[in-house]
C-alpha positions, 0 to 999 in steps of 0.5 A, spaced: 424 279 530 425 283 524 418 286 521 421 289 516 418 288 509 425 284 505 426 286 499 423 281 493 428 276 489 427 273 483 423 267 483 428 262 479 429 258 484 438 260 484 441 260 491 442 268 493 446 270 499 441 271 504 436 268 502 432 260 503 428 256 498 422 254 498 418 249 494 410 248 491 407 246 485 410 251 480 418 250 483 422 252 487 424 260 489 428 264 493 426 267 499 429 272 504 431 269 509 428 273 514 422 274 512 416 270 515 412 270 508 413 266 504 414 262 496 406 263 496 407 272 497 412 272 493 409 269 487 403 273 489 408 280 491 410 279 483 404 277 480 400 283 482 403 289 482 398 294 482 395 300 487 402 300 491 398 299 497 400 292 502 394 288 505 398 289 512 396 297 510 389 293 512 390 294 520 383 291 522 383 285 516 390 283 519 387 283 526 382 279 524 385 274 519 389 273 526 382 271 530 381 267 525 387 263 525 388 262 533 380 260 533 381 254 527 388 252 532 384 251 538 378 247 534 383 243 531 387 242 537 380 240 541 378 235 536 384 232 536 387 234 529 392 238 531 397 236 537 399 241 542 406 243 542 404 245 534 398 249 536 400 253 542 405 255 537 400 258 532 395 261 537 401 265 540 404 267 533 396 268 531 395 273 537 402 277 535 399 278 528 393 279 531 397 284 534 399 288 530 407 286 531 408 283 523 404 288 519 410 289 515 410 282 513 404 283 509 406 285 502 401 282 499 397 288 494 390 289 496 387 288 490 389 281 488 386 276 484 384 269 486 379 271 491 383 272 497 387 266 497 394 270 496 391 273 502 390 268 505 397 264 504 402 271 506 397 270 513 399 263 513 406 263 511 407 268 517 403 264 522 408 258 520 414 261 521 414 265 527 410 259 530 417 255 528 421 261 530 417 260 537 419 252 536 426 254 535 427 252 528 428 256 522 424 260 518 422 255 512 422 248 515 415 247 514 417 239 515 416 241 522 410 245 522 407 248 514 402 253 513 398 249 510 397 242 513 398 245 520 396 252 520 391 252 514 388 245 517 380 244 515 380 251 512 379 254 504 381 262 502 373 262 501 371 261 508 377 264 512 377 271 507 370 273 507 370 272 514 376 275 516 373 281 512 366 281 515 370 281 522 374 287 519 368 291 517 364 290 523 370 293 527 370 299 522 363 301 522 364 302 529 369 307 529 366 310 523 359 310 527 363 313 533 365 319 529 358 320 525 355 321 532 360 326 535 359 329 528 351 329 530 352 332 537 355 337 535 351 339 529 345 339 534 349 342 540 350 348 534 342 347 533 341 349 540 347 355 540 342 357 534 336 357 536 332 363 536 336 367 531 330 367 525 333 368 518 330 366 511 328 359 508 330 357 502 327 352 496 330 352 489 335 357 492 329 362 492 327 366 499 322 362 501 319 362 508 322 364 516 325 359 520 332 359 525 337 358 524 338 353 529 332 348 526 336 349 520 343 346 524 338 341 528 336 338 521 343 337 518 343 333 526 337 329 525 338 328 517 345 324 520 341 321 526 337 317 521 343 314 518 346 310 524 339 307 525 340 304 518 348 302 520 346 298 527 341 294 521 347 290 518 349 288 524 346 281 524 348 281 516 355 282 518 354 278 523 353 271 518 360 267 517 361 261 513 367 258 516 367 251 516 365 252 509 371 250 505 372 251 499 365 252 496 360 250 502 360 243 503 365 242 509 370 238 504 376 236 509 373 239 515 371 235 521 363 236 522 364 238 528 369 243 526 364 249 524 361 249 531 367 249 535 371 254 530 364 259 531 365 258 538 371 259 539 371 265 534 366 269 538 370 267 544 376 272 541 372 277 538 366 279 543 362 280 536 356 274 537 358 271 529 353 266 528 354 261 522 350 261 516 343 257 515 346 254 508 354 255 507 353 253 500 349 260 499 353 264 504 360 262 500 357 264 493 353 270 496 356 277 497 350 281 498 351 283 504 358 287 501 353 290 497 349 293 502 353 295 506 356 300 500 349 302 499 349 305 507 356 308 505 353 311 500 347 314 503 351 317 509 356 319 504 352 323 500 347 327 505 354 328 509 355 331 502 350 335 502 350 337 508 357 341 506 354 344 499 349 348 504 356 350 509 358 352 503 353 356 501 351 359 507 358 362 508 358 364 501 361 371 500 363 375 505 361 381 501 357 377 494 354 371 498 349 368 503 354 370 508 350 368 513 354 363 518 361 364 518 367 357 517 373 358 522 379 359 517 384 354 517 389 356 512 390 362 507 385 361 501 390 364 494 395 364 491 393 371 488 388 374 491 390 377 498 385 374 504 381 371 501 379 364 505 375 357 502 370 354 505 376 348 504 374 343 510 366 342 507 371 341 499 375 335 503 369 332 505 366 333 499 370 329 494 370 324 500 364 322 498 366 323 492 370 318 492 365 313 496 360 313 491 365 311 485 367 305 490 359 303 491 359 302 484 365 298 483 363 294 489 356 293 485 359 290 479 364 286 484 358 283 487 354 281 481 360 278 477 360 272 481 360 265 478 356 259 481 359 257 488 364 263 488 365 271 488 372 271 486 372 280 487 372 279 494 379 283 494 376 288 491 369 290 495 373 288 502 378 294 499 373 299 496 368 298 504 375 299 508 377 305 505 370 308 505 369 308 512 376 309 514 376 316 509 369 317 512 371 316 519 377 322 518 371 326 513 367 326 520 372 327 524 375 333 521 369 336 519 367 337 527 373 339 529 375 343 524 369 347 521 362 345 525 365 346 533 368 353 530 361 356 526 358 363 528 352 366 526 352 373 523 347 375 526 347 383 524 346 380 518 341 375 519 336 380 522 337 385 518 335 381 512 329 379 516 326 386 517 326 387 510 324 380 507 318 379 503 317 371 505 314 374 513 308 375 509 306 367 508 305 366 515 300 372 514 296 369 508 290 366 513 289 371 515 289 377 510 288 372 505 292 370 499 292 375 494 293 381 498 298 377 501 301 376 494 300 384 492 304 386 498 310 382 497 310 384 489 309 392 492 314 391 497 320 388 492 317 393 487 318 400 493 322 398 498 317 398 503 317 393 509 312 387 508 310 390 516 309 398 513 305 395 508 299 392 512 299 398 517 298 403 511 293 399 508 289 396 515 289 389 513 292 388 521 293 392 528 299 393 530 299 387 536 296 382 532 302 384 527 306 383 531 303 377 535 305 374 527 312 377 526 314 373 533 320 368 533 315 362 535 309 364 529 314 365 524 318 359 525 314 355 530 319 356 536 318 358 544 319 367 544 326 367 547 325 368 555 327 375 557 334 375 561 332 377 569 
């Protein structure tokens, strides 16, 4: 069984050693003989030459063409519009791709024009010739079974791909949503770790008032929290297919029975609970679904992204920044300057959202080009989402075991700038009012002088209540640390 990609002859149609030919509506062309695409890839293989990167690069959209293509097998077959022996072929060679044994075979590129029906013929024809390769006949005697009439039997590219791509997305956000959330727990684990050292909060990069570090970390943790709730909402969206659809949503050459059986037998494949869509004419020319799902994406992109910015700024220096929290050093951080190490983890994620937010926009503009009963960008936006959550899911993944799991407080450095900070003085203001508290902040920049000295000189509290005001849980609203035994 060769799953290598053969290499690509011209299509003149001229017989070449090692080759067969094969016949549609355009001529007749050579393909290698070895390979389990077909004509149908190869014009589409010469025809889009544009990212370098193969649909077979697409682990979860092949696992779902193959679901989907075992699933209409058994439909047809149940409704007597496929014999057994071909059927039993297709499933088996359905499942292999499903699998993963062909992905080789897909040398399609992922940005294709035609809607996706490039895509769909290299899954058709690789279906074909191994289900006729399971039949003990050669690759290319479609006569006996055709990638088509057997394999693509009551099918179009306009239900069969959006479906097989919703399938694919769904298994993506689950693994990007497993990695988010091993990201939280450890965020909130530091929270914890950090919760009674107090430092200075910061609005518009000015000191402002008192808080912990660990709220500070416990807030990154709630702030990507929120963002799982709006993921586990596209759920029932992703969930909507319209296979049985064909071409534009009117079931042309399908059997009526065909779009319950194929759903049914769809879910029995994938354990995803796919539901067929109330108005298949809509669901066919409708791609908002892609849409909202890009704008999560973004959302969680761009508050990972911020979350990053304050890593870095709180590990700024050593000497000439916040240096508030120290990032595990990965790697020497110059070519020329000697010990100098970058915050390099929270920059890879960064330009990771980066690029989740430029695909947002692409796939906004895919969605809203569609045309009357067809979107034919759908290629593009299934491209875009993969690879967002494909990069996210790294990002997440490398910024936990890289950065986050490894982050230390300086802690001599936090508690020394409280001692000689002016923002205690807000949480004192109810009660020595607010323009004496004004007049200590600017005496105390202005000599030096601590906010706690200032008030004893000028009597405005005892020393105890002082104190009480200047504990861990009055300035920052946390318990007072419990005394070790």
């Amino acid at each position: 069984m060769d799953q290598q990609t053969s290499s690509i002859p011209a299509t003149n149609g001229t017989p070449v050693a090692g080759t067969r030919t094969e016949t549609d509506s355009l001529g007749s062309a050579q393909v290698p003989a070895d390979a389990y695409w077909g004509i149908s890839t190869l014009r589409a293989v010469e025809n889009f030459p544009i990212s370098g990167r193969p649909v077979g690069s697409m682990r979860s959209l092949i696992w779902a063409f193959g679901s989907v293509k075992c699933a209409a097998a058994r439909a047809n077959t149940a409704l007597g519009l496929l014999d057994p022996v071909r059927s039993r072929a297709i499933e088996q060679a359905s499942l292999e791709v499903r699998d993963g044994m062909f992905d080789a075979q897909f040398p399609v590129d992922r940005i294709q024009g035609g809607a996706g029906t490039s895509t769909n013929m290299n899954v058709n024809e690789v279906i074909a010739n191994r289900a006729l390769e399971i039949l003990g006949f050669a690759k290319g005697q479609y006569a006996e079974l055709d990638p088509i009439d057997h394999v693509n039997r009551g099918q179009s590219t306009n239900d069969t791909y959006p479906t097989a791509v919703k399938i694919s997305l769904q298994a993506a956000l689950l693994d990007y949503c497993a990695e988010h959330r091993l990201l939280i727990d450890s965020f909130a684990a530091k929270g914890s770790q950090f919760a009674n050292i107090v430092k200075v909060g910061r609005t518009q990069l000015q000191d402002a008032v008192p808080m912990t570090l660990g709220q500070e970390f416990g807030a990154f943790a709630e702030t990507l929290r929120e963002d799982l709730a709006r993921m586990a909402e596209l759920g029932p969206h992703l969930k909507e297919i319209n296979l049985g659809a064909t071409a534009i949503g009117t079931g042309i050459t399908a059997h009526p029975e065909y779009r319950a059986l194929v759903t049914r037998e769809l879910n029995q494949l994938t354990n995803l609970d796919l539901v067929s869509a109330h108005d298949l004419v809509e669901a066919t020319s409708d791609t908002g679904v892609f849409m909202l799902l890009s704008g999560v994406l973004k959302r969680s992109a761009v508050k990972l992204s911020k979350i990053c910015n304050d890593l870095r700024l709180l590990s700024s220096g050593p000497q000439s920044g916040f240096n508030e929290i120290f990032l595990p050093a990965v790697q020497a951080g110059s070519s020329i300057m000697p010990g100098k190490v970058n915050p390099v983890i929270p920059e890879v994620v960064n330009q990771v959202a980066f690029r989740v937010v430029g695909a947002d926009a692409t796939v906004t503009m895919a969605v809203e080009a569609g045309q009357l009963q067809l979107n034919a960008f759908e290629p593009v936006m299934a491209d875009c989402l993969l690879e967002s959550m494909e990069w996210l899911t790294a990002a997440c993944r490398t910024l936990r075991t890289k950065c986050v799991d490894g982050i230390e407080a300086n802690e001599p450095l936090l508690a020394r700038r409280m001692e000689e900070s002016v923002s205690i003085v807000t949480g004192m203001a109810p009660f020595i009012g607010y323009s004496n508290a004004a007049k200590l902040a600017k005496e105390s920049l202005a000599t030096g002088r601590g906010i706690r000295e200032l008030v004893i000189a000028y009597g405005l509290l005892e020393a105890d209540r002082l104190d009480a005001l200047l504990s861990p849980s009055a300035l920052a609203g946390i318990p007072d640390p419990v005394p070790a035994p």
